[in-house]
C-alpha positions, 0 to 999 in steps of 0.5 A, spaced: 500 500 500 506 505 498 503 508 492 499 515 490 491 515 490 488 521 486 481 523 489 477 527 487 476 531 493 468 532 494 465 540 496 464 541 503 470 538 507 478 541 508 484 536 504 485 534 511 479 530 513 480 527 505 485 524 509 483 522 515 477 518 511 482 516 506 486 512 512 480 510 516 478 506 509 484 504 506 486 502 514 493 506 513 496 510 518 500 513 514 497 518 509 499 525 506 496 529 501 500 534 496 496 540 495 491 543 500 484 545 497 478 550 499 473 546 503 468 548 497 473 546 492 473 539 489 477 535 483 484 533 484 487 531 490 493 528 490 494 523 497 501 520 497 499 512 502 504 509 506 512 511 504 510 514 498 508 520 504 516 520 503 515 522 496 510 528 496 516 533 496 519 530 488 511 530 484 511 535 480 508 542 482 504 544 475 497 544 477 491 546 473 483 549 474 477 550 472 475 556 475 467 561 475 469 568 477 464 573 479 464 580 478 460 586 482 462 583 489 468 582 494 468 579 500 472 577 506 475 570 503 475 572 496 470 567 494 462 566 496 463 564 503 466 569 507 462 576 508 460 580 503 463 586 504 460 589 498 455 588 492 454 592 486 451 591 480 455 591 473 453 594 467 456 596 460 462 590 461 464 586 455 468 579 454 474 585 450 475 587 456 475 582 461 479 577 456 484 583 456 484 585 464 486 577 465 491 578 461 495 582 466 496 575 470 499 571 464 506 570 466 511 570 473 507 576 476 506 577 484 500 575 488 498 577 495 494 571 498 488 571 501 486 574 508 483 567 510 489 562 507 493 558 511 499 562 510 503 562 517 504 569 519 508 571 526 507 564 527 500 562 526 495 561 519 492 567 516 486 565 517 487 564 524 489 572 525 483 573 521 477 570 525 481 574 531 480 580 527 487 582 527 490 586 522 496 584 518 500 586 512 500 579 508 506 578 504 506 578 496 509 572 493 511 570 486 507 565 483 507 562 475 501 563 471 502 559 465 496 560 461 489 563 462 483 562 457 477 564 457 472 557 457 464 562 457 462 568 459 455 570 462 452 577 462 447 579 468 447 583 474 453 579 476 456 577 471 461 570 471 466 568 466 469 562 468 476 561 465 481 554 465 488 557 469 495 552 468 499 555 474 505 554 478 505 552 486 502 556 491 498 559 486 491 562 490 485 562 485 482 566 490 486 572 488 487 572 480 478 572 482 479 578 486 484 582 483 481 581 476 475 585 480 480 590 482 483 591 475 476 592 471 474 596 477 468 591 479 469 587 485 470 580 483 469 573 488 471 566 486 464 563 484 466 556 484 473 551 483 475 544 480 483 542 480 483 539 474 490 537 475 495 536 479 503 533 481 500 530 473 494 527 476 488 528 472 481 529 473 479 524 469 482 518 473 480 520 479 477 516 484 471 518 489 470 516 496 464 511 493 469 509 488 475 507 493 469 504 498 467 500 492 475 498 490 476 497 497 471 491 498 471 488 492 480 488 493 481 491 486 485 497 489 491 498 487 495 505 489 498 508 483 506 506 483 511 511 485 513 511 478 507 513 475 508 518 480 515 521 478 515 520 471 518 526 469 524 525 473 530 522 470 532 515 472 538 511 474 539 503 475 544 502 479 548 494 478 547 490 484 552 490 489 552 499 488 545 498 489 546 495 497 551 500 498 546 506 496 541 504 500 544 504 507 546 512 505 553 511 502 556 515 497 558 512 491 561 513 484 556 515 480 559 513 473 562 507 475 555 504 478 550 504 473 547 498 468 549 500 462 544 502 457 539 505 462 542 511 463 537 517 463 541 522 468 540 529 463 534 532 465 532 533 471 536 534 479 532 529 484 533 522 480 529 516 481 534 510 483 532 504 480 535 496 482 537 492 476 531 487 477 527 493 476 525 494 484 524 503 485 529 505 491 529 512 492 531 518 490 537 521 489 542 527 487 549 528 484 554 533 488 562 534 485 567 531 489 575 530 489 574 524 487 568 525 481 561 525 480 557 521 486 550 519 487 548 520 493 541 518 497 535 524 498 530 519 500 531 511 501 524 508 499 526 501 499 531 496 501 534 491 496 534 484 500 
């Protein structure tokens, strides 16, 4: 049971009850997730189970949404359940122009989080600071925004466009919804959001709680392997006695240890480490030494016997 499972997370809970349900089902008592959602969000979860926890830290960090934003309001979260602070009608506005303000968050731009986030702050979570009613100045942060498209736009009192956003990690949805606001001088609000994608788990294989409930009882769950997981991680097989050597934390050379013919080193700083008969080991990087190039182990994720 030392895999991935990607969960389509359900509305109405926080990533960390995902988890807490997903140990009680599989009866694990290690389970991690790669990625907080909003309790009112839903789509890709991705929940690392037994070592793989280990694991999280090397998936990918690309992330994909399908996301409603609302112009005319702005409220206390930035999306629809927190207070409203204000509500406005919205007339005369066009696609033109919400499609060129978007514009404007394509690219590496800087972002302020939201209020309530869980962003740590003198030592505690915004949200926390926030339901206390303290006031603080919330750090900007650089985040990638790598596409923004418009998928519909819908005319009315307040107005909705829902847009596909492909971004980077740390990536607050929220925000690109309430600055929008700022910027076409509306108000704007997160209506509604599905994580599409996430760590390269998509939406479409994705399972739910009755699904997994039903792979459960019928003994056909398989968690996802960690190779499937770290796919775009270069890999490297290392020859039986380099193997041992590497498991138990040495350093060894790394040109002189390898199989030859499964070399696949060239793009990527963390290597998967693989034993000759095809077992996954862990994690590995290489550093310069006196005495040439070394392999060194980040994560050790299976011994070989």
């Amino acid at each position: 049971m030392d895999g991935f499972l990607n969960l389509n997370k359900p509305a109405g809970i926080t990533s960390h009850d995902c988890v807490a349900k997903v140990r009680r089902l599989l009866r694990l008592k290690r389970v991690g997730h790669g990625g907080t959602l909003d309790p009112a969000a839903t789509g890709v979860l991705p929940i690392a189970l037994g070592k793989a926890t280990r694991l999280l830290q090397f998936l990918r960090q690309d992330k994909a949404y399908w996301a409603t934003i609302r112009l005319g309001m702005s409220t206390t979260t930035d999306d629809l359940e927190g207070e409203t602070i204000a509500a406005n009608a919205v007339t005369g506005l066009t696609i033109e122009e919400v499609a060129a303000a978007l514009q404007q968050f394509q690219g590496t731009i800087e972002q302020v989080p939201p209020n309530y986030s869980a962003i740590h702050v003198q030592g505690k979570r915004l949200y926390e600071l926030a339901r206390a009613g303290e006031k603080v100045e919330v750090p900007t942060r650089v985040v990638e925004i790598y596409q923004i498209e418009i998928l519909s736009w819908r005319l009315g009192e307040f107005p909705e466009v829902d847009v596909a956003i492909a971004c980077g990690s740390g990536t607050y949805i929220r925000s690109i919804a309430r600055d929008l606001g700022i910027v076409l001088n509306t108000g704007g609000v997160l209506a509604s959001l599905i994580r599409t994608s996430s760590c390269g788990f998509q939406l479409a294989d994705s399972l739910n709680f009755e699904q997994l409930e039903t792979q459960r009882q019928q003994g056909t769950f398989h968690p996802i392997p960690p190779a499937s997981a770290l796919a775009h991680l270069a890999v490297v097989t290392l020859a039986v006695p380099f193997a041992q050597r590497w498991c138990q934390g040495q350093k060894i050379n790394y040109h002189n240890s390898l199989v030859p013919g499964k070399e696949n080193n060239n793009s990527t700083s963390a290597l998967q480490v693989y034993h000759e008969d095809s077992r996954f080991l862990g994690i590995g990087k290489l550093v310069n030494s006196d005495d040439g190039e070394l392999l060194i182990p980040q994560m050790v994720f299976e011994s070989p016997q």
